[in-house]
C-alpha positions in Angstrom: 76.2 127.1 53.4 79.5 128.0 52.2 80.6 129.4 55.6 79.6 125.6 57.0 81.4 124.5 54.6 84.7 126.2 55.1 84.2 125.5 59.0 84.2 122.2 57.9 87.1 121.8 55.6 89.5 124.2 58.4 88.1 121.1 60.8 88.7 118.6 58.4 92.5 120.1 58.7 92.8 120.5 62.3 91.9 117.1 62.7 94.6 115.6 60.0 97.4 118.2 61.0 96.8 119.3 63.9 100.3 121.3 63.5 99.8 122.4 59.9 103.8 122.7 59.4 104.1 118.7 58.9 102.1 118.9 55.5 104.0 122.2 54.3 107.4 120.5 55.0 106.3 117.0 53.3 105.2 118.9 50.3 108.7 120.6 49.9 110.3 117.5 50.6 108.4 116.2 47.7 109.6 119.0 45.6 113.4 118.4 46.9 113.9 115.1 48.8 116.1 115.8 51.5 118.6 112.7 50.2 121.6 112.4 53.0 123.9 109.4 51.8 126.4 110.7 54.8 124.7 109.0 58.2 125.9 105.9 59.3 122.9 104.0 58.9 123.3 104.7 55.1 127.3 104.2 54.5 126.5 100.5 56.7 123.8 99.6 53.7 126.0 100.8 50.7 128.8 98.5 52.8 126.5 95.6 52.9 125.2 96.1 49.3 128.6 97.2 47.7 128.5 94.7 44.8 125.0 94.1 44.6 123.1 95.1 41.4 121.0 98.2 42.0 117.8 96.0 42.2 119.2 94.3 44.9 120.1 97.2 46.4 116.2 98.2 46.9 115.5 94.8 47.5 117.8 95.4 50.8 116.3 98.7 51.6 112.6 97.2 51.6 113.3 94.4 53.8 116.0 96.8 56.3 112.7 99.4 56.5 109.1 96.9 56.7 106.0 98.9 55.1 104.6 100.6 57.6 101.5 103.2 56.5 102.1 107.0 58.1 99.2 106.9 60.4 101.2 103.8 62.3 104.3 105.3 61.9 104.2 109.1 62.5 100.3 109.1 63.1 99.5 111.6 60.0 97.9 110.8 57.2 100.8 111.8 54.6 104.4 112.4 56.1 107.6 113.0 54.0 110.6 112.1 56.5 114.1 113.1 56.6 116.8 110.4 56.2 117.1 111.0 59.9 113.7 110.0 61.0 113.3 107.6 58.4 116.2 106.0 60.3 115.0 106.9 63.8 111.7 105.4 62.8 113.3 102.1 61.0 109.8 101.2 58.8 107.9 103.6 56.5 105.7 103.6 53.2 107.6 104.5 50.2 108.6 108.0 50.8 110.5 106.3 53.4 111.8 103.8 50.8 112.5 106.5 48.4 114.7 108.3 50.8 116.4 106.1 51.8 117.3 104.6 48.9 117.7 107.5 46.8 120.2 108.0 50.1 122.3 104.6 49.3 122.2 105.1 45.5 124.0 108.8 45.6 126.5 107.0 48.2 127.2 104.4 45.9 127.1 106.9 42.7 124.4 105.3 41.1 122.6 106.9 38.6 118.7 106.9 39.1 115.7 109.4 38.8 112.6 110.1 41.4 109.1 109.4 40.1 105.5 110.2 41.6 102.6 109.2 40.5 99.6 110.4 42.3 99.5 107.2 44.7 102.9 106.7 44.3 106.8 107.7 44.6 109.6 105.4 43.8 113.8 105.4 42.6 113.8 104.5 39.3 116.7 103.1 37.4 117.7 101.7 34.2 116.8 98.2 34.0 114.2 98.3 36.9 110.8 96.4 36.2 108.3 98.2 38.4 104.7 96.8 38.8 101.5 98.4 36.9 101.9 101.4 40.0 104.9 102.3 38.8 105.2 102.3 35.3 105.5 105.0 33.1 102.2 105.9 32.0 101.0 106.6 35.7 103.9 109.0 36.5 102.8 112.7 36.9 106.6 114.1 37.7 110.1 112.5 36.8 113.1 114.6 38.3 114.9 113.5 34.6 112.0 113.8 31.9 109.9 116.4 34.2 106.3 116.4 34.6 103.7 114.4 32.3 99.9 113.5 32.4 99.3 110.1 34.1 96.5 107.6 33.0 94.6 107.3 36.3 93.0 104.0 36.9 89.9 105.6 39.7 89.5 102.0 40.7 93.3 101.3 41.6 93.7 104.7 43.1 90.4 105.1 44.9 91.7 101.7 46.4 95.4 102.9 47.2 93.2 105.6 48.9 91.1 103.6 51.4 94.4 101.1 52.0 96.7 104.1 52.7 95.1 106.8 54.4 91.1 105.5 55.5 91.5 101.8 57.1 95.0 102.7 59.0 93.3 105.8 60.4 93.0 106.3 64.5 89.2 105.5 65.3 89.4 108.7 67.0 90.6 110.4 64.1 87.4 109.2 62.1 85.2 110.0 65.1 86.6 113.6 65.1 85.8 113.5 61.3 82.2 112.4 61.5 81.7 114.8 64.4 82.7 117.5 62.2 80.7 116.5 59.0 77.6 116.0 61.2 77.7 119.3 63.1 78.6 122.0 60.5 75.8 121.5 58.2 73.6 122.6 60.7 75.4 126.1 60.5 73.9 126.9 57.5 70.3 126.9 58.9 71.4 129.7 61.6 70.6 133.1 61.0 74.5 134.8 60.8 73.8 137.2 63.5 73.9 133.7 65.8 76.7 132.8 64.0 79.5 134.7 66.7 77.7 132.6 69.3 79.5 129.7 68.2 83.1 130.9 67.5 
């Protein structure tokens, strides 16, 4: 059982990350966001938005780069971009956003703070009036006040789940999945001398 099990999750894994070094580098990306105010893509927003209030700053952020989930966009179910390929890419979820504007903010010298929830990362900045996502009581990490316990909503989040990573998911992706699931169970009803007959 636990040996069909562990098949199962290292499948499970193949199948998301089929190069595992995507989902190590967008966890340390989370840890320090690669922020780049320097490309041109960047200094032509912070031209455009140069006496805008830092709301409307975002604002043009969100419309230059359309929501676009990570399976559509770098076909992975959770992807931390550079400011480069955020740019390359032009559309992103809000890692993307946060980047980038994070990016726009430093070139402008703006003061703001990251914050994650476990759905969720956004800029933050004073003044800013986030919706029930991104208010304070949901945020796990802030790179100013440091890390906290969120109130999780299961509802909401089981919800930001299904609308982030299941529905946008390749149909081939969830066949490989179901495969999977199907299949290694079964292992645990072979005597382990068979076992090496599989792998």
């Amino acid at each position: 059982m636990i040996f069909g099990f562990f098949v199962a999750l290292v499948w499970t894994i193949y199948v998301l990350y089929p190069n595992p070094a995507y989902f190590a580098k967008s966890v340390y990306r989370l840890y320090d966001p690669p922020i780049n105010p320097c490309p041109e893509v960047i200094q032509y927003i912070a031209i455009k938005t140069a006496r805008e209030t830092p709301l409307k700053v975002e604002r043009f952020v969100k419309a230059f780069f359309p929501y676009q989930h990570d399976w559509e966009t770098y076909n992975l179910p959770w992807y931390f971009p550079t400011v480069k390929e955020a740019i390359e890419k032009r559309t992103g979820d809000c890692k993307t956003r946060l980047i980038i504007t994070a990016s726009v903010f430093t070139a402008h010298e703006l003061p703001y703070t990251l914050s994650i929830s476990p759905t969720h990362v956004w800029v933050d900045y004073e003044g800013r009036a986030g919706g029930s996502n991104e208010s304070r009581k949901v945020t796990m990490f802030n790179s100013e006040r440091g890390f906290s316990a969120p109130k999780v909503n299961l509802r909401d989040s089981s919800r930001s789940f299904l609308d982030a990573f299941w529905h946008p998911m390749p149909i081939e992706k969830k066949q490989s999945l179901f495969s999977g699931f199907l299949f290694f169970p079964l292992l645990a009803f072979l005597p382990e001398k068979n076992l090496h007959y599989l792998f």
